[in-house]
C-alpha positions as CSV (number, residue, x, y, z in Angstrom):
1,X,4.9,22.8,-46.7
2,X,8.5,23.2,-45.8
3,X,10.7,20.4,-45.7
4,X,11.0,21.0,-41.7
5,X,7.8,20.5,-41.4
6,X,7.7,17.5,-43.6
7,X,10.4,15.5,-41.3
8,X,8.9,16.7,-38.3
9,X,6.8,14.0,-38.1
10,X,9.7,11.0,-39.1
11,X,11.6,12.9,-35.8
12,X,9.0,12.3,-33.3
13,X,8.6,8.9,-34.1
14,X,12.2,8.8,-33.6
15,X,12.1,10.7,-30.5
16,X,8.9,8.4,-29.2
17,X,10.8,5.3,-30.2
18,X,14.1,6.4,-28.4
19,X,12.4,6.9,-25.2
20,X,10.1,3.7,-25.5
21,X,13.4,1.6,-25.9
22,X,14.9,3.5,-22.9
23,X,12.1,2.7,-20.8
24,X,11.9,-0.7,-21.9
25,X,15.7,-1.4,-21.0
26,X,15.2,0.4,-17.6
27,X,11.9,-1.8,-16.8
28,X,12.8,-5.1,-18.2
29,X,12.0,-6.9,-15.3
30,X,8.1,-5.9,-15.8
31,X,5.4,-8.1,-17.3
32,X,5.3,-7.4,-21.2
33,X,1.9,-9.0,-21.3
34,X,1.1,-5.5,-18.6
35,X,3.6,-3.1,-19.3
36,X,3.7,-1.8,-22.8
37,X,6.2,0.3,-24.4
38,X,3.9,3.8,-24.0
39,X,2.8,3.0,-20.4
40,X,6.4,2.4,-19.4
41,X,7.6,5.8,-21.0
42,X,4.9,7.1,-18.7
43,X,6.6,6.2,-15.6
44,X,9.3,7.9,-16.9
45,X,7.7,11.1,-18.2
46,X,5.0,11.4,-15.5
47,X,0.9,10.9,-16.1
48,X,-1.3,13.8,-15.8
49,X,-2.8,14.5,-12.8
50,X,0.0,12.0,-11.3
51,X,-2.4,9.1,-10.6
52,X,-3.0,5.6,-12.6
53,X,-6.7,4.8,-14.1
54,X,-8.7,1.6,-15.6
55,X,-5.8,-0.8,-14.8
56,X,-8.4,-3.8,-13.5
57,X,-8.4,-4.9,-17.2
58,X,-5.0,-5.5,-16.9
59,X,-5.4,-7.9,-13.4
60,X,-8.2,-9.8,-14.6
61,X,-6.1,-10.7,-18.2
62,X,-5.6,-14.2,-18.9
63,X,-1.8,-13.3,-19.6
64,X,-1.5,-11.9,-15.9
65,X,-3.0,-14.4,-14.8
66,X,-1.5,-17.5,-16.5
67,X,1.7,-15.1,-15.7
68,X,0.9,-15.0,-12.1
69,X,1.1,-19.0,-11.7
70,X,3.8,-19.2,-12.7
71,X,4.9,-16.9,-10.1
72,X,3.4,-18.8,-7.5
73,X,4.3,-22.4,-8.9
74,X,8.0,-21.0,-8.6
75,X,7.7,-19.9,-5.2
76,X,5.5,-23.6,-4.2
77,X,3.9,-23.2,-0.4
78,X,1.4,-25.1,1.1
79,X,-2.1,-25.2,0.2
80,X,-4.9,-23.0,1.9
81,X,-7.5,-23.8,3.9
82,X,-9.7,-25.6,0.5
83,X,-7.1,-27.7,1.1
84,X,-6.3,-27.4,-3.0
85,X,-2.7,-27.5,-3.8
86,X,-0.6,-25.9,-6.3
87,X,-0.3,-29.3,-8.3
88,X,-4.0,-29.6,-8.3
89,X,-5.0,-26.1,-9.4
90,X,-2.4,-26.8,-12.3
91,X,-4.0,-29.8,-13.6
92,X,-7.6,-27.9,-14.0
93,X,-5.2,-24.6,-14.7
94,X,-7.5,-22.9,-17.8
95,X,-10.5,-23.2,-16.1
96,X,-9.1,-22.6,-12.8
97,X,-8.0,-18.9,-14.5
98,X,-11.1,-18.6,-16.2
99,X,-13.2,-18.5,-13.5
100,X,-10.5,-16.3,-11.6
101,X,-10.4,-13.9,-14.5
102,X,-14.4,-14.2,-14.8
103,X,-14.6,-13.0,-11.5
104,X,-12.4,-10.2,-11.4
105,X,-14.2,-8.8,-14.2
106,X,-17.7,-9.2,-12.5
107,X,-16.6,-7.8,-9.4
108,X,-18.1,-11.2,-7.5
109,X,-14.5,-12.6,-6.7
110,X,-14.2,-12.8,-3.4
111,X,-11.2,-14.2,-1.1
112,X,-11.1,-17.1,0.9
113,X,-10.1,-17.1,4.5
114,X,-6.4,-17.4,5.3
115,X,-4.9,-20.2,6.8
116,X,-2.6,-19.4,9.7
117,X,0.1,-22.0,11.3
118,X,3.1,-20.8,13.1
119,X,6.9,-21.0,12.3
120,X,9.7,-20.9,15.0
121,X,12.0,-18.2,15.4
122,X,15.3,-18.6,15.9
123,X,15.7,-17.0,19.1
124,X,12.8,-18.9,20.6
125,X,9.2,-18.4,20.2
126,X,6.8,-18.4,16.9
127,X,6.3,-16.0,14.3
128,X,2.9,-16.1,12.9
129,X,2.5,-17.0,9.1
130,X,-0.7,-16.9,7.0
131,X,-1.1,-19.0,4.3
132,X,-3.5,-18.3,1.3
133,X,-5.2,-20.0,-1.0
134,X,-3.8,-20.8,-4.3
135,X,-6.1,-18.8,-6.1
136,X,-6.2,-15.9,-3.6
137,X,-2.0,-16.3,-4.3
138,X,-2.8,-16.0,-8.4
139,X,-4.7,-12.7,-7.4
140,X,-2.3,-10.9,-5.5
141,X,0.3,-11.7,-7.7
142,X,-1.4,-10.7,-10.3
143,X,-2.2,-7.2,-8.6
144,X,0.9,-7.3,-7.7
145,X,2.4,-7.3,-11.2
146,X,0.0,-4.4,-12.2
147,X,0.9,-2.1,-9.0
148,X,4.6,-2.5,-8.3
149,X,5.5,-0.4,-11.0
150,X,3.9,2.7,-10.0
151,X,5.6,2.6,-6.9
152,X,8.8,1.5,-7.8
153,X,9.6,4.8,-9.6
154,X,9.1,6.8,-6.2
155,X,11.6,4.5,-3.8
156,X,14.5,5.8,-3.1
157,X,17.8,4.6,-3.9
158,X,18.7,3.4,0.0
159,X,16.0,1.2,0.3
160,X,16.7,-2.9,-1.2
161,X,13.8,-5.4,0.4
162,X,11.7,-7.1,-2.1
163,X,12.6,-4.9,-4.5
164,X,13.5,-6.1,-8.5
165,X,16.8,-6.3,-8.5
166,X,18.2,-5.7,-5.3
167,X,19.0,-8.1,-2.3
168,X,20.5,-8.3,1.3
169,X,24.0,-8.4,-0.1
170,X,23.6,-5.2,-2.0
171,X,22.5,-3.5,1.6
172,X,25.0,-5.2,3.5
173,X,27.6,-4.0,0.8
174,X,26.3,-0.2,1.2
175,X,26.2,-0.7,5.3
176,X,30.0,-1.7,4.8
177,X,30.6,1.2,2.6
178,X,29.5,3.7,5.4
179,X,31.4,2.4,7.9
180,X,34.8,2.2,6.4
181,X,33.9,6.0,5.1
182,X,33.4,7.0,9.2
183,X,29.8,6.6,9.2
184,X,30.2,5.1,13.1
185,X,27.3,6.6,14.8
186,X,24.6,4.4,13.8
187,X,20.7,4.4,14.7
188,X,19.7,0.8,14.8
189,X,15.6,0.9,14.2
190,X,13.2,-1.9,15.3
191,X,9.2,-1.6,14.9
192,X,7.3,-3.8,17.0
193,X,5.1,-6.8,15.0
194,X,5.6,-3.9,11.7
195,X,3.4,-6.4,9.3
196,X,0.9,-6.7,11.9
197,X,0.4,-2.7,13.0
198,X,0.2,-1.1,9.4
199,X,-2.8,1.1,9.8
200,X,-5.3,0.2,7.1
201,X,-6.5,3.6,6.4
202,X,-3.3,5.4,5.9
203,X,-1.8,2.9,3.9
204,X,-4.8,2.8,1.3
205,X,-4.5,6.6,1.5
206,X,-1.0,6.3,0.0
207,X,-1.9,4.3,-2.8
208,X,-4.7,6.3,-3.8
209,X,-1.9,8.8,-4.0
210,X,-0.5,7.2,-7.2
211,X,-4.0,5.0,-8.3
212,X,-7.8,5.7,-9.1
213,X,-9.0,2.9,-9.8
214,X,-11.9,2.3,-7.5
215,X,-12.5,-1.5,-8.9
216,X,-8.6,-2.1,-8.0
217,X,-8.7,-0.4,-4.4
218,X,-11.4,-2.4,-3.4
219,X,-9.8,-5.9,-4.7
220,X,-6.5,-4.1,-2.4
221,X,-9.0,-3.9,0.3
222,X,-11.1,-6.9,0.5
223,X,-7.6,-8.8,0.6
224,X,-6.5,-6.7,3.3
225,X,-9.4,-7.8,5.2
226,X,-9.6,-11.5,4.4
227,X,-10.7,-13.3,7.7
228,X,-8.3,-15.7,9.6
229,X,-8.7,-19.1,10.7
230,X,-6.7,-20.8,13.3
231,X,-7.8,-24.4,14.1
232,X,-11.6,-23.4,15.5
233,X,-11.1,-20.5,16.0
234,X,-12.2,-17.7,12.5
235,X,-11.5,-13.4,13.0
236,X,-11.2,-10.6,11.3
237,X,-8.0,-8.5,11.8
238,X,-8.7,-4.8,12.2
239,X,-5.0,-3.5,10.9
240,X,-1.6,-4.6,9.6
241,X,-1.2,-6.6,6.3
242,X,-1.0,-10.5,6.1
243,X,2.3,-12.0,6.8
244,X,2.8,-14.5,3.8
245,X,0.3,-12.4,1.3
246,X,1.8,-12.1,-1.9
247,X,1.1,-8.1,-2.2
248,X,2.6,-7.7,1.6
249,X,5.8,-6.8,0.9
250,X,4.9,-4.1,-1.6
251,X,2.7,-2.4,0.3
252,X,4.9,-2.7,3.6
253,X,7.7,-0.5,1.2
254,X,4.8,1.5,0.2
255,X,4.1,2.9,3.7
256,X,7.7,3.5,4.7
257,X,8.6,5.2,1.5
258,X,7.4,8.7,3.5
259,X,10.2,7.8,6.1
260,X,12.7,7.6,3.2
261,X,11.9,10.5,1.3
262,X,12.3,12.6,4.6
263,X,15.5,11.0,5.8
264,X,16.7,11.6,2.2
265,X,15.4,15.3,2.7
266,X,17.2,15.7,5.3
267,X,20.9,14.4,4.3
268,X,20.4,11.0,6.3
269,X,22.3,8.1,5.2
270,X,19.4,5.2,5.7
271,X,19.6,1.7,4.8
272,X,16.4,-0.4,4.9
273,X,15.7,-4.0,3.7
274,X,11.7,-3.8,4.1
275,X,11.4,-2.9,8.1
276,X,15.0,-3.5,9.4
277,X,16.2,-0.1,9.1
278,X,19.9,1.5,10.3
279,X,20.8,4.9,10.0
280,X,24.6,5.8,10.1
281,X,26.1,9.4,10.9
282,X,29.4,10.8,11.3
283,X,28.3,12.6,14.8
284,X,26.8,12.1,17.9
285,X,24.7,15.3,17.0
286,X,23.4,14.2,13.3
287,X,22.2,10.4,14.9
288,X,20.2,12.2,17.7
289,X,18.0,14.1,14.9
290,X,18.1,11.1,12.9
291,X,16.6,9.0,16.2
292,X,14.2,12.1,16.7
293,X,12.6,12.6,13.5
294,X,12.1,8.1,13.1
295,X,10.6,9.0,16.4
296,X,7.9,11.6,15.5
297,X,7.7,10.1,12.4
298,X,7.0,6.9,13.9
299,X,4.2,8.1,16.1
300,X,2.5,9.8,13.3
301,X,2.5,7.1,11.2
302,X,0.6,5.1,14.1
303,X,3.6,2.6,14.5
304,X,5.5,1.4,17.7
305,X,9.4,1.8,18.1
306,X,10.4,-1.2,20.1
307,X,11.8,0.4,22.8
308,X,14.7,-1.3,23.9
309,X,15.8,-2.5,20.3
310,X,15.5,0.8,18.5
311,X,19.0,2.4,20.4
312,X,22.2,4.9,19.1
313,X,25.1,2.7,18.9
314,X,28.5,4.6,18.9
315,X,30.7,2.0,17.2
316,X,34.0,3.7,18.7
317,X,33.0,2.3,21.9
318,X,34.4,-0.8,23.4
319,X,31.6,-3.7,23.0
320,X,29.3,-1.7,20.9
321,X,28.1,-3.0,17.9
322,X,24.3,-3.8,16.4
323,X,22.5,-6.5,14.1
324,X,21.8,-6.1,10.4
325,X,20.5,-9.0,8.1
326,X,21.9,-11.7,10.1
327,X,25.0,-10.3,10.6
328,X,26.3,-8.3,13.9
329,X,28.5,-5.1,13.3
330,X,31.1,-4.3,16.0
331,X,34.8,-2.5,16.0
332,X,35.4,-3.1,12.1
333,X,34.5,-6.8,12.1
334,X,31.5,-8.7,10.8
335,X,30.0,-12.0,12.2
336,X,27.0,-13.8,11.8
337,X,24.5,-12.8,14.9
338,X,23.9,-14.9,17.6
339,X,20.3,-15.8,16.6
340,X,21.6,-16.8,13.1
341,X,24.4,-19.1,14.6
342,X,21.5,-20.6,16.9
343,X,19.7,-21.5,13.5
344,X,22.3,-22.9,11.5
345,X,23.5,-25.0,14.7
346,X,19.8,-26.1,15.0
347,X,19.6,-27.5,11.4
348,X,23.0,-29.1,11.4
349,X,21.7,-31.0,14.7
350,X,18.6,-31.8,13.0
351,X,21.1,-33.6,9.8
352,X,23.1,-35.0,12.4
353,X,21.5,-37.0,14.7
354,X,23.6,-40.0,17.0
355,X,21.4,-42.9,15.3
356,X,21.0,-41.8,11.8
357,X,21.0,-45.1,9.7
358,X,22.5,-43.6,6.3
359,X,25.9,-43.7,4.7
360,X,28.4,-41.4,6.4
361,X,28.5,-40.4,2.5
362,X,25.0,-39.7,2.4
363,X,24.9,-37.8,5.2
364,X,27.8,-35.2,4.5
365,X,26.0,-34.7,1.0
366,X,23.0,-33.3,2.8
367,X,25.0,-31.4,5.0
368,X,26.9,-30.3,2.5
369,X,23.9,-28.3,1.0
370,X,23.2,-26.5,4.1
371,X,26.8,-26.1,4.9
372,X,27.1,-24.0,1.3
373,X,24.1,-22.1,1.3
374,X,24.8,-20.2,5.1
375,X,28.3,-20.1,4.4
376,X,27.3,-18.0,0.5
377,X,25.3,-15.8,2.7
378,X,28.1,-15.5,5.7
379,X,31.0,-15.7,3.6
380,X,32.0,-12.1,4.5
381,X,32.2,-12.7,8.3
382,X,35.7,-12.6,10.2
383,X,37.1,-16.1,9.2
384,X,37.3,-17.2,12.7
385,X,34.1,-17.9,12.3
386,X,34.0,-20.5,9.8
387,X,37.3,-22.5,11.5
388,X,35.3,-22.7,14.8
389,X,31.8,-24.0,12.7
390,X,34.2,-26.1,11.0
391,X,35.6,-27.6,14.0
392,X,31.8,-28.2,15.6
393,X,30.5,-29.7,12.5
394,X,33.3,-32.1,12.3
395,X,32.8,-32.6,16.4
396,X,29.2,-33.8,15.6
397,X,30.2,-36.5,13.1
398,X,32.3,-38.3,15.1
399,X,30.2,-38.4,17.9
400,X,27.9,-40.1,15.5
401,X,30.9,-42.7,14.4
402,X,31.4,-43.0,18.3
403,X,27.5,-43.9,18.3
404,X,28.0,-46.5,15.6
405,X,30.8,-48.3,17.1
406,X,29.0,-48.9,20.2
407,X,32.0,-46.8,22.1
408,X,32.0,-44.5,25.3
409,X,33.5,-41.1,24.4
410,X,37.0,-40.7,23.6
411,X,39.8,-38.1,23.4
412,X,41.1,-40.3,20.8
413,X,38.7,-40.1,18.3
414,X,40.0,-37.1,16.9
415,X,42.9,-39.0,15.8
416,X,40.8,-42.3,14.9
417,X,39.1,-39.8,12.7
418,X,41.3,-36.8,11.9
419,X,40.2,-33.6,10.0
420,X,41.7,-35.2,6.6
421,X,38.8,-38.1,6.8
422,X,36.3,-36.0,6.4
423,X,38.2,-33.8,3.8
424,X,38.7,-36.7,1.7
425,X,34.5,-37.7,2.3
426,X,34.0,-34.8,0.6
427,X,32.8,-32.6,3.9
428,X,32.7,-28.9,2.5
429,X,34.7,-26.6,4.7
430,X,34.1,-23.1,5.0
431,X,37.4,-22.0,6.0
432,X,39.3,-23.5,3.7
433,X,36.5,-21.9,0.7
434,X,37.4,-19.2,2.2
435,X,41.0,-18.8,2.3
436,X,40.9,-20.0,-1.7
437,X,38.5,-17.1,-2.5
438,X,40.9,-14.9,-1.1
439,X,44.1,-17.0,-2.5
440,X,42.0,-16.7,-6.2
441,X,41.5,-13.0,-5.6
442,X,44.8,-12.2,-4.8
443,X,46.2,-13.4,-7.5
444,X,44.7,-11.1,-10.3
């Protein structure tokens, strides 16, 4: 035997190792207890045939499971319509997953109805929000855990919703990035109740394009299908997938991901966080095709454009501008949107109301943590901004004094209670974190 031979063996261990450690490094946000070492490298490397068998084994696991909880004790919610809460389901937690693993592996789990209340929108009206059980949570994250991999590795690069590492901020920064490079013709997309209208058929058609197993496809489905309840009232819903289901926002990416690979096909600069999509060109001429092809696209993938939202904004026109993740675009500046104004306005009222009994100290602290949290998210807007909110916020606290004092409204109060009271309380101000950002920054 010659001595390549003999360390031919030694070298593809070597080789086999290097790429498992690759793949682990690249994936490290997976489930270890799912993904091992040779079924990551196959992500990498490609299966035969293209398309993933006998993974139920892996969702019915106590590991997923117990993995799975933890999930949804991290991400809390209200219970479901068993009226069992997360805090209960803990304190019976092993058998609670034994009998959820028990039942995967059966085949007699079934889902519970889901629970659905309505939240308000910021702009007026209500947004419709189903709320599962806990145990139907554990499930879906647990498929969830098992699927997202396979369909992570065929996303493309432009799109960032509920995606592993990747956030608003990083599309915001990429939307930025376009502009500034002359990117000022942009296509601003808007799909009518998108959740809600995802034809069922096509969309398990795409994931049979990457998965066989039957057992998992019909767990997919019968979730798909759980019924609804709404006070008395108990249906089925023919199409879409379930706004506050666990596996929703994977399978949402899932049935745009065609839409990406085309726009990518075709030299289009997208940017999508899950359905709010904007595409930016340098011409008049590229945005048209972009708008055409969304458009026959759109059709063919049985959804609706809305269609005064979905428009072609030329950004070199006065007044011209469009929304993206809360904030509006317009002539090189960057402010929060007027729905997401209307919202913070709406809480701070709620914090600040003319007979609240507490501590003017105990009020600014838990205004304080709304006040920081927008202002992290908003932080990049025009700083005009944040000196008018300033201004308002401070405006609302000494009508509250005013309240207090028994008085009538006065002109004089600012100067009873000028800016520096409520500095030295401890109010945060935006503006001024602000301007010490960019004081810190210009100083390296």
């Amino acid at each position: 035997m010659s001595r390549d031979v003999q360390e031919n063996p030694a070298s593809v261990q070597q080789e086999e190792a290097r790429q498992a450690g690759e793949a682990r490094a690249r994936w490290a946000w997976t489930e270890g207890c799912v993904w091992t070492s040779r079924m990551l490298a196959a992500l990498v490397t490609g299966l035969k045939g293209g398309k993933w068998f006998s993974l139920i084994d892996k969702v019915y696991a106590p590991a997923t499971l117990a993995s799975a909880f933890e999930k949804v004790k991290r991400n809390k919610g209200a219970a479901g319509v068993d009226h069992q809460t997360i805090e209960a389901f803990e304190k019976e937690l092993a058998v609670n997953l034994e009998k959820l693993s028990a039942g995967l592996r059966s085949g007699t789990y079934s889902p519970s109805p889901v629970r659905r209340k309505y939240i308000a929108k910021a702009g007026g009206g209500e947004r419709p929000l189903g709320i599962p059980t806990v145990r139907d949570r554990v499930v879906q994250s647990a498929l969830r855990v098992v699927m997202e991999p396979i369909f992570e590795v065929t996303f493309c690069e432009h799109s960032y919703g509920f995606r592993p590492g990747r956030g608003c901020k990083d599309a915001l920064r990429e939307v930025d990035g376009l502009l500034k490079s002359g990117h000022t013709y942009v296509v601003d997309v808007d799909y009518k109740s998108y959740f809600d209208t995802i034809p069922r058929g096509p969309l398990m058609r795409r994931v049979e394009e990457q998965i066989s197993d039957g057992r998992v496809l019909e767990l997919l489905r019968q979730l798909l299908e759980q019924d609804v309840i709404e006070g008395m009232r108990q249906w089925t819903p023919t199409e879409g997938t379930p706004q506050g289901a666990v596996i929703s926002p994977l399978l949402a990416n899932i049935y745009l991901n065609p839409l990406d690979q085309l726009m990518v096909a075709r030299g289009m600069r997208m940017v999508r966080y899950a359905d709010d999509l904007v595409v930016l060109c340098r011409s008049r001429e590229q945005a048209d095709e972009a708008l055409g092809l969304i458009r026959t696209w759109s059709v063919e993938a049985g959804l609706t454009l809305h269609p005064e939202k979905t428009k072609l904004v030329d950004l070199q026109e006065p007044g011209a501008g469009f929304d993206f993740l809360g904030y509006h675009f317009e002539r090189g500046r960057k402010t929060p949107r007027k729905k997401s104004l209307v919202k913070f306005k709406d809480r701070i009222r709620e914090l600040t109301p003319r007979r609240d009994g507490r501590s003017l100290e105990s009020i600014i602290t838990t205004l304080n943590r709304t006040i920081r949290g927008w202002f992290e998210y908003f932080k990049h807007a025009h700083e005009w901004t944040f000196d008018s909110l300033d201004g308002w916020i401070r405006e609302r606290l000494r009508r509250m004094l005013r309240k207090r004092l028994k008085k009538a409204p006065s002109k004089l109060a600012r100067f009873k209670w000028p800016n520096a009271f409520f500095h030295e309380r401890g109010l945060f101000s935006m503006l001024n974190s602000l301007r010490e950002a960019k004081s810190a920054l210009s100083k390296r």
